[in-house]
N, C-alpha and C positions, 0 to 999 in steps of 0.2 A: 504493500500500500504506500502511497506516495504521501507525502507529510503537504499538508495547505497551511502555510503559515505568512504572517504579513511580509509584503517585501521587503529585503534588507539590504540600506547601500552597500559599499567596501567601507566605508569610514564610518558605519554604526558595529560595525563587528567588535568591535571594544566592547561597546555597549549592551551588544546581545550577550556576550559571555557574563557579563558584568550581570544580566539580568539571571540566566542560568543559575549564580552563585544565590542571587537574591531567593528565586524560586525556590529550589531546595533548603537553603534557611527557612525560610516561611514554613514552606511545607512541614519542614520538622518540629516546628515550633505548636503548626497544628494538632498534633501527637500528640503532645504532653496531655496525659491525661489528668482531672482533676483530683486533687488530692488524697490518698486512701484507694485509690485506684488501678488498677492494672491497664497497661498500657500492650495495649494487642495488636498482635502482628496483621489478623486481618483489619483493621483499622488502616494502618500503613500502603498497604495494596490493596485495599478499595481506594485511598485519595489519590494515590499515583496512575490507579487504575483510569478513575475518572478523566484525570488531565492526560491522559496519554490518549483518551479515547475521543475524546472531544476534540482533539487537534488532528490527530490520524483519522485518513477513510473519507467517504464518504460524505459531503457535507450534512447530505439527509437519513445516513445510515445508524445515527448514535443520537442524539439531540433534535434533530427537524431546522438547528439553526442555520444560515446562511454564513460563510466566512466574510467578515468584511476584508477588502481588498485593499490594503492603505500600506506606509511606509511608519518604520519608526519614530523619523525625521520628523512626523506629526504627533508622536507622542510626547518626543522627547524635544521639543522648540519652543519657540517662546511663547507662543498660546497657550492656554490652560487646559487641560485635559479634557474638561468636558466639550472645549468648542472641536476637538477632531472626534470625540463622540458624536457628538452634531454632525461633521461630516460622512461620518460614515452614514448614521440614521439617515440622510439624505438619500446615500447611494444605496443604501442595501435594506431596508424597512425597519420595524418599530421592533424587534425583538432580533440580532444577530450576534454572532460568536466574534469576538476580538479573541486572537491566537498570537502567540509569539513564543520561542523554544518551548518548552514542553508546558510551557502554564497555558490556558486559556481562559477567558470572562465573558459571560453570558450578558448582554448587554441589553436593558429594558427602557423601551420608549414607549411603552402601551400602557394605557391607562387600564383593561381589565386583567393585563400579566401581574402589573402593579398591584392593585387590588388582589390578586390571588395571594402574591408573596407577603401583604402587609396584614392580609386582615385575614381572608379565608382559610389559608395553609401557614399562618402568624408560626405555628410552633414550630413547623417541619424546617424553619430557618435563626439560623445564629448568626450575631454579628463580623465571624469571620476577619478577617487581614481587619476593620477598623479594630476589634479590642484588641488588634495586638498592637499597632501602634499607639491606644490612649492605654492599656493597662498603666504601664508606667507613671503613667501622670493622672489618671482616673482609677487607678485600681477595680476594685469593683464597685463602682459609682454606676447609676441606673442606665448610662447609655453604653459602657463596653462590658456589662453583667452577663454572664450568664445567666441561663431563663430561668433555674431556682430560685437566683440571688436574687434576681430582678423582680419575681413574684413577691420577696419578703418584703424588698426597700419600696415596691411603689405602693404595697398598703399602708407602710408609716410613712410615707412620704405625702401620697395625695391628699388628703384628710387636712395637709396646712394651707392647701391653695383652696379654701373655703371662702364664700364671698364677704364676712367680716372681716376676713385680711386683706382680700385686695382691694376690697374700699379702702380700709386704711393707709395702702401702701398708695394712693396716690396722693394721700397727703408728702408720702416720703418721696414719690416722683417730683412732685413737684418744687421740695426743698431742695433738694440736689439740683433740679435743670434750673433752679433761680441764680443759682452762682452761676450757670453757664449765658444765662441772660444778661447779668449783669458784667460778665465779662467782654461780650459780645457788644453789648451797649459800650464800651470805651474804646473798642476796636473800630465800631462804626464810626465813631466821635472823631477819629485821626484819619477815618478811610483807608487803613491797612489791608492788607491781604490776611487770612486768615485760612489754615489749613483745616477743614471742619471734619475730616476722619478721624484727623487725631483726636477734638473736642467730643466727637460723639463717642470715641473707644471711653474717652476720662467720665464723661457723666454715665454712662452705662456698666464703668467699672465702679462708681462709687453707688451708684443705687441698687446691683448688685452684693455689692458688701455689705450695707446699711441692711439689704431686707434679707437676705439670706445669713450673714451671720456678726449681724450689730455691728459693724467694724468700718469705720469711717475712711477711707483711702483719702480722700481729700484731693483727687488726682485732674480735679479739675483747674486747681490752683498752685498745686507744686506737684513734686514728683519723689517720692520716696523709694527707701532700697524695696521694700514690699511691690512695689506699684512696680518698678524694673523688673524683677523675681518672675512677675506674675505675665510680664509683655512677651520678658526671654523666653519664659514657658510655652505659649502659648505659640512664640515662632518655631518655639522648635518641635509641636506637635505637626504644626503646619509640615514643617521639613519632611519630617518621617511620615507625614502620607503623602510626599511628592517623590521623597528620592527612591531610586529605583536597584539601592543593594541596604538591605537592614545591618550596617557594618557597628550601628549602635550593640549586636548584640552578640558580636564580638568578645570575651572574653576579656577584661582589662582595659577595654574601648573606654569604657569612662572613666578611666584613669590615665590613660595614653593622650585621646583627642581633646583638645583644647575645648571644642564644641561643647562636648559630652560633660567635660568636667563643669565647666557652668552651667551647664543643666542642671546637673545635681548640685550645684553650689545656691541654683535658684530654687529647685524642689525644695532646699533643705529650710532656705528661708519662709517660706511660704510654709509647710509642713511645721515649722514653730511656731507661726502667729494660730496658727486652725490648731495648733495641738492648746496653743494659749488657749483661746476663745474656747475650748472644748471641756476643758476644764474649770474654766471660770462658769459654764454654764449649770456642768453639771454640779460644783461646790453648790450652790443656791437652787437646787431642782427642789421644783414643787411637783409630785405624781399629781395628776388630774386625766379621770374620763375624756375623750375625746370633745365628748360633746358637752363639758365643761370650758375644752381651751377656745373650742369653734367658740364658743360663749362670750369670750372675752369683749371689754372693749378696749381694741390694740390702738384707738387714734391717740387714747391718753395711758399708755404702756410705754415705761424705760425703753422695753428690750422686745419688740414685736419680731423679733426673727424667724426664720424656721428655723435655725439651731435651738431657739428657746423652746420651739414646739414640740421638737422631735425629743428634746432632752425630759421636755415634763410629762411628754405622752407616756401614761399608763400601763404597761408590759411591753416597753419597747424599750430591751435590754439591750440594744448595739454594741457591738466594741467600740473601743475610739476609732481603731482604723477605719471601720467602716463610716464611721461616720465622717470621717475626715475624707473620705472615697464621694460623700454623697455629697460634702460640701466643694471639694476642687470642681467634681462634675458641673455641680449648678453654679461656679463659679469661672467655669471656661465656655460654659455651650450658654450659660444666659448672660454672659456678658459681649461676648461675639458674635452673636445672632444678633441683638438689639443693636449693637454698635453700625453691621453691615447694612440695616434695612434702613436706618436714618442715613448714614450716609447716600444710598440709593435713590432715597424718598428726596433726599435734596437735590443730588445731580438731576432725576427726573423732574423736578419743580423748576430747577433753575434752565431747565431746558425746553421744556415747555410753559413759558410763563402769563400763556392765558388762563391754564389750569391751575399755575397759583392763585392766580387773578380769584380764578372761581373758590378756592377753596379757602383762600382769605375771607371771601364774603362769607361764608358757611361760621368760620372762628370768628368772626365779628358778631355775626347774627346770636350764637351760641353763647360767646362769653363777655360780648360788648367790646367796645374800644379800647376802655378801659385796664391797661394790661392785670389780667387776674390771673387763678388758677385754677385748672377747671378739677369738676367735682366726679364723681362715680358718675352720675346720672349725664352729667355733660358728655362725657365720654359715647355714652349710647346715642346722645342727639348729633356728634361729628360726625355722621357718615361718608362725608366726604375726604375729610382727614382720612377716615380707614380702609376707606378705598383706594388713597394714594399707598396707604404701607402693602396693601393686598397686590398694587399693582407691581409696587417693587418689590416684594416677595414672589410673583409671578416671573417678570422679568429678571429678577437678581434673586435667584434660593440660595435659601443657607440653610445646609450645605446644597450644592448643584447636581451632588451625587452620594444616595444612599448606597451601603455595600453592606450584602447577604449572603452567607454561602447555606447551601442547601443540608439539613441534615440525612436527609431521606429524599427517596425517588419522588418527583413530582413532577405531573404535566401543566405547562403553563398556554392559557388562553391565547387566541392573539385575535383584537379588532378587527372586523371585517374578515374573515374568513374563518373555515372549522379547523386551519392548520394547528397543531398543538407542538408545542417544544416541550422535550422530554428534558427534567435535570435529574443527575446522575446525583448522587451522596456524595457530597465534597466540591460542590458545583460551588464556584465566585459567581455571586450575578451584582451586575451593576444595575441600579435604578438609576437612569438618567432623568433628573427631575429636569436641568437644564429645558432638556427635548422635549419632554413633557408638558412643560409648559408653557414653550413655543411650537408644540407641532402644528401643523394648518387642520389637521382635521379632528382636533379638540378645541380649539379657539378661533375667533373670527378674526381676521388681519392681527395675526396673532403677533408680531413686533411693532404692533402699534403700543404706545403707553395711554391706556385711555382708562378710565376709570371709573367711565357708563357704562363699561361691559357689563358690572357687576351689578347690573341693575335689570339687565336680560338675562333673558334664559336663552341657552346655544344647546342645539343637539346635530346630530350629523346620523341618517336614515342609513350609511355605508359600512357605518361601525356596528354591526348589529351586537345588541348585548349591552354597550355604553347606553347609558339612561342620559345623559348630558350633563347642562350644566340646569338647577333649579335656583336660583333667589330664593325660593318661599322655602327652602329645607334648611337656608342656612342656620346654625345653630350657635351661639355665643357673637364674640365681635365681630368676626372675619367667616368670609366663605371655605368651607371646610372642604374636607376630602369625600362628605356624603354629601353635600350640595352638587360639588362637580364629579360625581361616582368616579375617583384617586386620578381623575384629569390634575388637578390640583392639590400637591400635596407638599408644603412649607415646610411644616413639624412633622413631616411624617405621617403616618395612618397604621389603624389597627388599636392591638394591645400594647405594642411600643412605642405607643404616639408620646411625643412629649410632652409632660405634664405640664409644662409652664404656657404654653401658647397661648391662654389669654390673658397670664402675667406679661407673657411680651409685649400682644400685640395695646392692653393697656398703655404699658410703658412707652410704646413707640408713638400710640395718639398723643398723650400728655405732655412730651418735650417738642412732638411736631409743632401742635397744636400750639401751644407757648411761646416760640418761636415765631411762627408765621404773624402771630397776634400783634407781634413786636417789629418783628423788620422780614424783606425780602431777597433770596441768595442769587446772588449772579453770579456766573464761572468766569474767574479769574483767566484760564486758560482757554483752550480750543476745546468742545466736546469730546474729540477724538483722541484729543493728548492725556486724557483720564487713562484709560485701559483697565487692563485687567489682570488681576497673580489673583491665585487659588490654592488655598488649603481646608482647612476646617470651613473656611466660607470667602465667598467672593469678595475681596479688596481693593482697591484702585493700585494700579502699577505705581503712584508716585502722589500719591494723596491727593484732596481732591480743594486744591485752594480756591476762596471762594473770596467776594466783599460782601460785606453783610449790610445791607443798605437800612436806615432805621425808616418807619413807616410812618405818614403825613397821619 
């Protein structure tokens, strides 16, 4: 049988060996079984089985997927990953096999393969290659968990995103983005340039701290060794899910590579303020019922955290590790997620500036001229506002691409036709959310930024099976993944959806909202000179400088 693998120049051949080394690392790392456990041979040669099967033979003979046809040159350049995903979904349809030496990834642009892997066949899939690059720095924190661990942490976990916290937490949204206003107001005063990725990473890492574990970063107005600790982390998570040999896990690598070493030099900082805070919480634990804490009134509470809540919650005996697992997690995925989507929301605002136009009147009408701060109940009357963060959530996901590898055999759906793709046990599948949610036959002029979409209903008669897109099913702030049946999926879908998504999408109305109330963003630069780098979520290649114009 002749081997279909992607093309390879002469001058990626470095690179293909390079990835060979990678493959077999991974691979072995898969293996390890979990603790107390025997580690079996047929285990080993089922996953090797998989990937040697899926790349040899037959395109249609093992899987039903199509080989995309591409070069490495597109993996490995200076685009981001998901836009040569893109191109392939282009050439070769919404569910096909990406192959290179003996690994291959099953690559998902359908909204009801989607929906299979997220929600209807949820368990037959593990997080795969992402929890081995956030172990390290998530441990087992609810998004690189295994599915045991994950069932323990999200019953004590959801239970604090009750709606008497997150009313109160926009009291705390709002004190945090007032230092960003009022920074922004002396910036306008001189007509400076103003880099506003960096401002939205600082106010989303300090309301992140504040509501998740009372700890004031203050990173809107200085910069402390904490606040570095936390940036170096989070770039070097980025790293290790772009580079393409895991040499981090190398023996002595973090002792050897300069990189590595301040990795752990920053883990170690961070790991002491959350061992701080953990401690400090639990000396002063009050046990209380659940439905004693939901109880509380947190507007006028010291310490409204969810570290306070998980420490007083009633038979919830956590270790510390774990619980210092649950705080890095909510303190890497809800600060970079919120951070990406304001950024977003502004380049799209300052690029279309009739649609600010429009959705300035909306925060006027809502909170008056008056600069204020809006309330729980304001928040539900923005629609327009939340329509701008859904649209840059649509056009800009975070992350761009979910990663699943398959426990067990499963056939997946595909749109418009009865073809089924078979995954084998030990299958990598990519969720291209990117393509998802730009394909043309899930969205109407779907690289448009428009923000009345979300006020129609779309369906497409070709895709049989997809129900479309409804308004009227939407449930909470934002159009969900059962509104657009997993056309549209931001946070995710299923049992692993993540639990903060109308913490975020809150948080993202209240500092837009605030903002726009106040002054209007114009791009310092050329649209085109933004671009784009991608890791944990999509970032602008060189940040995204803006002037902040103050409003008549």
């Amino acid at each position: 049988m002749a081997p279909r693998p992607l093309r390879v120049s002469v001058k990626d051949e470095v690179a293909t060996k390079e990835e060979d080394l990678s493959t077999k690392q991974e691979d072995l790392d898969l293996i390890v079984a979990p603790e107390g456990a025997d580690v079996k041979l047929k285990d080993i040669i089922s996953l090797w089985t998989t990937n040697i099967m899926q790349m040899y033979g037959e395109a249609d003979s093992v899987d039903g997927a199509p080989v995309a046809e591409g070069s490495l040159e597109d993996l490995a350049g200076e685009a981001p990953l998901f836009i040569a995903l893109e191109s392939y979904f282009k050439q070769t349809g919404s569910i096909y096999k990406l192959a290179f030496g003996p690994k291959a990834f099953i690559v998902v642009s359908d909204a009801l393969a989607a929906k299979e892997i997220l929600k209807t066949k949820a368990t037959s899939f593990d997080k795969g290659v992402l929890a081995e690059i956030l172990e390290p720095i998530m441990g087992k924190g609810l998004i690189p968990a295994d599915l045991e661990t994950w069932k323990i942490r999200r019953r004590a976990i959801v239970p604090g995103f009750h709606q008497k916290w997150l009313q109160a937490m926009c009291h705390l949204f709002t004190d945090c983005n007032q230092r960003l206003c009022d920074k922004l107001d002396k910036i306008a005063e001189k007509g400076e340039v103003v880099e506003m990725e960096a401002e939205f990473c600082s106010v989303a890492l300090d309301i992140i701290g504040k509501s998740v574990f009372n700890y004031d970063f203050g990173s809107v107005a200085n910069e402390s060794p904490v606040i570095k600790a936390v940036y170096n982390t989070l770039r070097e998570a980025e790293h290790r899910s772009t580079f393409y040999f895991p040499y981090w896990n190398i023996p002595g690598a973090s002792m050897v590579v300069p990189r590595q070493r301040r990795f752990q030099a920053d883990l170690k900082v961070i790991n002491d303020v959350l061992t701080k805070l953990i401690r400090e919480a639990q000396s002063s634990r009050e046990a209380a019922d659940v439905e004693d804490l939901q109880d509380i009134d947190y507007t006028a509470s010291s310490d409204p955290s969810l570290l306070r809540f998980l420490v007083d919650l009633r038979g919830e005996e956590t270790t510390n590790k774990q619980l210092r697992d649950d705080l890095m997690t909510m303190l890497v995925a809800g600060h970079e997620t919120t951070a990406a989507v304001l950024t977003w929301s502004a380049y799209l605002l300052a690029t279309h500036p009739d649609t600010m136009a429009e959705v300035q009147a909306e925060v006027d009408e809502v909170l008056g001229q008056t600069p204020g701060r809006p309330s729980f109940d304001d928040i539900k009357k923005l629609q327009k506002v939340r329509h701008v963060i859904a649209e840059s959530l649509r056009l800009y996901p975070e992350p761009p691409i979910l990663i699943r590898r398959a426990l067990e055999k499963v056939e997946l759906p595909q749109g418009g036709t009865d073809k089924k793709i078979t995954l084998l046990p030990g299958a990598d599948v990519f969720i291209a959310v990117w393509n998802l949610h730009r394909s043309p036959d899930l969205w109407d002029n779907p690289e448009k930024f428009d923000i009345s979409r979300w006020t129609k209903p779309f369906t497409n008669d070709k895709l049989g099976g997809w129900a479309g897109y409804n308004p009227e099913l939407q449930q909470g702030l934002y159009p969900t993944e059962t509104a657009t049946d997993f056309a549209y999926i931001p946070f995710g879908g299923g049992i692993r959806k993540c639990v903060g998504d109308q913490f975020a999408v809150m948080e993202s109305t209240v500092v837009l909202s605030m903002l726009l109330q106040r002054f209007s963003f114009q791009l310092a630069c050329a649209p085109e000179a933004v671009g784009m780098v991608t890791g944990a979520t999509i970032h602008t290649k060189g940040g995204l400088p803006m002037r902040i114009l103050k409003r008549k």
